[in-house]
VEXVO-495224 format. One record per atom (N, C-alpha, C, O, CB): y, x, z. Coordinates in steps of 0.02 Angstrom, whole numbers, plus 50000, padded with zeros to 5 digits. Glycine has a CB too. Layout:
# VEXVO-495224
YXZ/...
//
This chain:
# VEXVO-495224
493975157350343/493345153650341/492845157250386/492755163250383/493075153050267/492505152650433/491945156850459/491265155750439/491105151950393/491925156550525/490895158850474/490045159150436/489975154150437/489935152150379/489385162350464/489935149650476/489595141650484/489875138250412/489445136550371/489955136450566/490485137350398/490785134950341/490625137650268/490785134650216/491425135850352/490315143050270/490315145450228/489575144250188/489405143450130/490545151050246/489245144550251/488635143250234/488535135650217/488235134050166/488225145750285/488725132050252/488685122450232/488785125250152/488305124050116/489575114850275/489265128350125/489665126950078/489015128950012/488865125549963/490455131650087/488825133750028/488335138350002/487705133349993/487415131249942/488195144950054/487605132350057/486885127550060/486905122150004/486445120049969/486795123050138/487625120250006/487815113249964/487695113749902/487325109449877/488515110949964/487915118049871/487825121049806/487075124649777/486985125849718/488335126149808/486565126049832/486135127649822/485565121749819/485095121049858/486125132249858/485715117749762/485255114949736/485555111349649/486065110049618/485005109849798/485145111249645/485235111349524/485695104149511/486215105349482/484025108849455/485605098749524/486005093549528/486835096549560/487355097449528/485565087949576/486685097649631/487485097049651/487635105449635/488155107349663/487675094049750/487425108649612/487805114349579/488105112849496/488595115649472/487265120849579/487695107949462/487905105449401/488495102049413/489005104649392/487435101349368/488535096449443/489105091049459/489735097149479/490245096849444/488845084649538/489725101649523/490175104749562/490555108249505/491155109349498/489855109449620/489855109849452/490135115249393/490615110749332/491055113249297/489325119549347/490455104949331/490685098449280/491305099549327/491755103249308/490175089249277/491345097149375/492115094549416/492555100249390/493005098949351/492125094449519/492445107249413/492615111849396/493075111549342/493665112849352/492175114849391/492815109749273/492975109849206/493325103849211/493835104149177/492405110349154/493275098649238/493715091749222/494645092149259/495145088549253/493175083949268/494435100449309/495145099849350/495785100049303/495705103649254/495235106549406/496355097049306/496525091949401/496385086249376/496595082349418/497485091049449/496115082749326/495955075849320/495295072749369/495315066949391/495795074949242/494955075649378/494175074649414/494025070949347/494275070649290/494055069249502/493275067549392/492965062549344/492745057649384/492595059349442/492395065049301/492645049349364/492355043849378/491575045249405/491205048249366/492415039449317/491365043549459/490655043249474/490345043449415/490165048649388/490435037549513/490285037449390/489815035349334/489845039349283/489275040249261/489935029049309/490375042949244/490435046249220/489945052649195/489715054749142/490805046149243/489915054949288/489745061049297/489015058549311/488695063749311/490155065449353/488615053849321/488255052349329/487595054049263/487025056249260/488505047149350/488005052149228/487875050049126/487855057449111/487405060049079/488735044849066/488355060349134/488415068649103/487645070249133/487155070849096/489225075049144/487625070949200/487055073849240/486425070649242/485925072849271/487235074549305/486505063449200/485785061249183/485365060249250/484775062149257/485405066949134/485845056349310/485355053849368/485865047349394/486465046549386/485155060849439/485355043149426/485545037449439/486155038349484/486255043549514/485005033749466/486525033549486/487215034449531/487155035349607/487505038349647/487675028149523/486365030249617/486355032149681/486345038449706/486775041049742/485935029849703/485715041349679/485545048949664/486135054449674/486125059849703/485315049349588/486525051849647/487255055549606/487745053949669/488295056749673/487605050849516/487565050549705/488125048349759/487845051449819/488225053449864/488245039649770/487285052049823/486905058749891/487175063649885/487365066949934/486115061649889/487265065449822/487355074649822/488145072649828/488325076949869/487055080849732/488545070049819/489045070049812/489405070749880/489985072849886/489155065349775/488885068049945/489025066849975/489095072950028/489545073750069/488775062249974/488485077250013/488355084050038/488805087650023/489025091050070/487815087050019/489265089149926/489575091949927/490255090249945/490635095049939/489435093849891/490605083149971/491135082049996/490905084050086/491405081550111/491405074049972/490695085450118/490555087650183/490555095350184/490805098150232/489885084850208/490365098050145/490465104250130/491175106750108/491355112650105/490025105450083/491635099850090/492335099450066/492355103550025/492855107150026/492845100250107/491805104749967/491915107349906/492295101049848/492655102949802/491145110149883/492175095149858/492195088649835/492815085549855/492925086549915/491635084949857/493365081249819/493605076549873/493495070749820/493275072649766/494465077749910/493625063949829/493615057049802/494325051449810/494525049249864/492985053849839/494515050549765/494925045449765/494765040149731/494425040949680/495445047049750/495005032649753/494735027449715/495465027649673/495945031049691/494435019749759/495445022949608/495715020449581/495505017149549/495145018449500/495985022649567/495735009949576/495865001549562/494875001049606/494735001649665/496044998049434/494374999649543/493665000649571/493505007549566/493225009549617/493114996549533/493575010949531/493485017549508/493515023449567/494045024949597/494045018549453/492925026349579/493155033849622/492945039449569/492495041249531/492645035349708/493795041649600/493515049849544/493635054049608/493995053549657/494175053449452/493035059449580/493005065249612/493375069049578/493605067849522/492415067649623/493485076549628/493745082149618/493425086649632/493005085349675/494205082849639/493425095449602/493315099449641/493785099949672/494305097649651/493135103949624/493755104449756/493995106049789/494175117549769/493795122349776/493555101949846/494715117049752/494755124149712/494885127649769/494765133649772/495335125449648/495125124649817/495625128349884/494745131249931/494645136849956/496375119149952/494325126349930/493965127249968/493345132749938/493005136749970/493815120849988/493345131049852/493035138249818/493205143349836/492815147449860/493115139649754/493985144749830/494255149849816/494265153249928/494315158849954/495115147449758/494225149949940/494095152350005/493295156050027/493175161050061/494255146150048/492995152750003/492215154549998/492365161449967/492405166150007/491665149149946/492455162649902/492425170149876/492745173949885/492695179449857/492425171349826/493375172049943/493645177749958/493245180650033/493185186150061/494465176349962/493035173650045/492585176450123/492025180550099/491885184850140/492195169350178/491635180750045/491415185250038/491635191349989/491215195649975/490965183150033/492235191749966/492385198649968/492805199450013/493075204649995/492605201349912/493075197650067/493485199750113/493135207350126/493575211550120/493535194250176/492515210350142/492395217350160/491875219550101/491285221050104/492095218350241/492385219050042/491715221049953/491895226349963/492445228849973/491805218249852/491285228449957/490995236549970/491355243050013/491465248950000/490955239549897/491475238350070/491635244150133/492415245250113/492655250150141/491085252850128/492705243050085/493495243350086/493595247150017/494085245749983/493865247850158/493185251549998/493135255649937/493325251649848/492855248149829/492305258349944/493855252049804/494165250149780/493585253049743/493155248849729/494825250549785/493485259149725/493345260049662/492575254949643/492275254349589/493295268749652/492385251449725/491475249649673/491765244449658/491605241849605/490515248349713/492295240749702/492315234649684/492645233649636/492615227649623/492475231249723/493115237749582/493305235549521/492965231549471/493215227049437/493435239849496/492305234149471/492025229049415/492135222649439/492385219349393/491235229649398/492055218549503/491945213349534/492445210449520/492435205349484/491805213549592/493065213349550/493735212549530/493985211149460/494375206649445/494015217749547/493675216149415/494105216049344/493715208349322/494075203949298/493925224549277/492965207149331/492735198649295/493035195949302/493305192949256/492255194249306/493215195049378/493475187749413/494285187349372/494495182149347/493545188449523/494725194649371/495415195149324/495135191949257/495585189449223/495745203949309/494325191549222/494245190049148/494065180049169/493825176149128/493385196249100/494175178949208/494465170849226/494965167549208/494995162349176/494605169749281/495535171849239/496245170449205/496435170549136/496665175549108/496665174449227/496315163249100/496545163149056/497405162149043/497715163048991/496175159749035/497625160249105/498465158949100/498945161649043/499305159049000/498795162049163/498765169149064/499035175249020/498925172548942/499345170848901/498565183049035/498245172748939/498145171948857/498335165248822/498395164848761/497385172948838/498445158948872/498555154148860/499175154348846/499315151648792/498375150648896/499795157448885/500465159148887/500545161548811/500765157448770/500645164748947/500375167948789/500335173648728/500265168848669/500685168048624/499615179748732/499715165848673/499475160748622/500115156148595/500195155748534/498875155748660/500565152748638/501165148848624/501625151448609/502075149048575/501375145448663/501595157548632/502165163248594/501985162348510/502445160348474/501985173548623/501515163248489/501175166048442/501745162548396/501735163148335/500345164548436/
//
Protein backbone atom coordinates (compact mmCIF):
# COMPACT_ATOMS: atom_id res chain seq x y z
CA UNK A 1 0.00 0.00 0.00
CA UNK A 2 1.30 3.44 -0.61
CA UNK A 3 0.79 6.81 1.15
CA UNK A 4 -1.77 8.10 -1.24
CA UNK A 5 -3.98 4.91 -0.50
CA UNK A 6 -3.60 4.94 2.69
CA UNK A 7 -4.47 8.13 3.39
CA UNK A 8 -7.93 8.15 1.07
CA UNK A 9 -8.48 5.22 3.35
CA UNK A 10 -7.86 7.11 6.61
CA UNK A 11 -9.53 10.29 5.40
CA UNK A 12 -12.60 7.96 4.73
CA UNK A 13 -12.96 6.80 8.03
CA UNK A 14 -12.29 10.03 9.55
CA UNK A 15 -15.59 11.15 10.00
CA UNK A 16 -18.46 9.74 12.89
CA UNK A 17 -21.11 8.43 10.40
CA UNK A 18 -18.71 6.49 7.97
CA UNK A 19 -16.50 5.28 10.81
CA UNK A 20 -19.83 3.89 12.52
CA UNK A 21 -21.18 2.15 9.28
CA UNK A 22 -17.45 0.79 8.56
CA UNK A 23 -17.51 -0.38 12.37
CA UNK A 24 -21.31 -2.10 11.90
CA UNK A 25 -20.03 -3.82 8.49
CA UNK A 26 -17.19 -4.99 10.42
CA UNK A 27 -19.41 -6.98 12.91
CA UNK A 28 -22.00 -8.15 10.21
CA UNK A 29 -18.80 -9.98 8.24
CA UNK A 30 -19.10 -12.16 5.74
CA UNK A 31 -22.85 -11.56 5.55
CA UNK A 32 -22.66 -7.57 5.05
CA UNK A 33 -25.82 -5.71 5.52
CA UNK A 34 -28.78 -4.23 3.30
CA UNK A 35 -28.44 -0.37 2.79
CA UNK A 36 -31.54 0.26 4.59
CA UNK A 37 -30.71 -1.74 7.19
CA UNK A 38 -27.67 0.00 8.06
CA UNK A 39 -29.30 3.06 7.51
CA UNK A 40 -31.95 2.36 10.62
CA UNK A 41 -28.92 1.07 12.72
CA UNK A 42 -27.06 4.55 12.01
CA UNK A 43 -30.21 6.62 12.26
CA UNK A 44 -29.63 8.76 8.85
CA UNK A 45 -31.53 9.00 5.81
CA UNK A 46 -30.48 6.53 3.04
CA UNK A 47 -29.57 9.20 0.99
CA UNK A 48 -27.24 10.50 3.60
CA UNK A 49 -26.17 6.85 4.18
CA UNK A 50 -25.45 6.32 0.50
CA UNK A 51 -22.75 9.47 0.36
CA UNK A 52 -20.68 8.05 2.91
CA UNK A 53 -20.97 4.84 1.53
CA UNK A 54 -19.79 6.04 -1.34
CA UNK A 55 -16.48 7.64 0.01
CA UNK A 56 -15.93 4.54 1.85
CA UNK A 57 -16.30 2.15 -1.27
CA UNK A 58 -13.59 4.52 -3.18
CA UNK A 59 -11.43 4.21 -0.45
CA UNK A 60 -12.27 0.30 -1.14
CA UNK A 61 -12.79 -0.08 2.47
CA UNK A 62 -16.55 -1.00 1.32
CA UNK A 63 -17.67 -3.31 -1.49
CA UNK A 64 -21.67 -3.70 -2.56
CA UNK A 65 -23.53 -6.34 -4.08
CA UNK A 66 -27.12 -6.23 -5.18
CA UNK A 67 -29.36 -8.97 -4.49
CA UNK A 68 -32.65 -9.27 -6.39
CA UNK A 69 -33.48 -5.08 -5.28
CA UNK A 70 -31.40 -5.29 -2.32
CA UNK A 71 -27.59 -3.96 -2.07
CA UNK A 72 -25.63 -5.28 0.69
CA UNK A 73 -22.53 -3.94 1.65
CA UNK A 74 -19.40 -5.37 2.99
CA UNK A 75 -16.42 -4.52 4.83
CA UNK A 76 -13.53 -4.79 2.86
CA UNK A 77 -11.08 -6.86 5.59
CA UNK A 78 -8.26 -7.32 2.87
CA UNK A 79 -8.12 -3.60 2.47
CA UNK A 80 -8.20 -2.97 6.58
CA UNK A 81 -5.87 -5.34 7.14
CA UNK A 82 -3.50 -3.75 4.60
CA UNK A 83 -3.86 -0.28 6.10
CA UNK A 84 -2.50 -1.62 9.59
CA UNK A 85 0.05 -3.38 8.42
CA UNK A 86 1.22 -0.24 6.37
CA UNK A 87 1.39 1.31 9.38
CA UNK A 88 3.19 -1.07 11.36
CA UNK A 89 5.29 -2.12 8.57
CA UNK A 90 8.35 0.13 10.46
CA UNK A 91 6.53 -0.05 14.49
CA UNK A 92 9.04 1.32 16.39
CA UNK A 93 12.25 1.23 14.32
CA UNK A 94 12.27 -2.59 13.82
CA UNK A 95 12.60 -3.03 17.71
CA UNK A 96 10.39 -6.02 18.89
CA UNK A 97 10.49 -5.37 22.33
CA UNK A 98 8.25 -1.73 22.14
CA UNK A 99 6.16 -3.14 19.79
CA UNK A 100 4.92 -6.13 21.81
CA UNK A 101 2.28 -4.43 23.52
CA UNK A 102 0.90 -3.37 19.98
CA UNK A 103 1.34 -6.74 18.85
CA UNK A 104 0.08 -8.75 21.89
CA UNK A 105 -3.80 -6.43 21.56
CA UNK A 106 -4.10 -6.92 18.06
CA UNK A 107 -3.17 -11.22 19.08
CA UNK A 108 -6.28 -10.23 21.94
CA UNK A 109 -8.55 -10.00 18.48
CA UNK A 110 -8.24 -13.46 17.66
CA UNK A 111 -10.91 -15.03 18.97
CA UNK A 112 -10.50 -18.29 16.64
CA UNK A 113 -8.45 -20.02 19.35
CA UNK A 114 -11.02 -19.48 22.05
CA UNK A 115 -13.80 -20.12 19.77
CA UNK A 116 -12.03 -23.52 18.74
CA UNK A 117 -11.35 -24.48 22.89
CA UNK A 118 -14.91 -23.53 23.62
CA UNK A 119 -16.29 -26.62 21.23
CA UNK A 120 -13.86 -28.79 22.70
CA UNK A 121 -15.35 -28.01 25.95
Amino acid sequence: MDNELAILAMAALAQNTRLAAFKILVKQEPDGLPAGDLARILEVPQNTLSAHLSVLARADLVTSERRSRTIVYRANLQTFQSIALFLLQDCCGGRPDICAPVLSSLKACDTTKSKKEKSRA
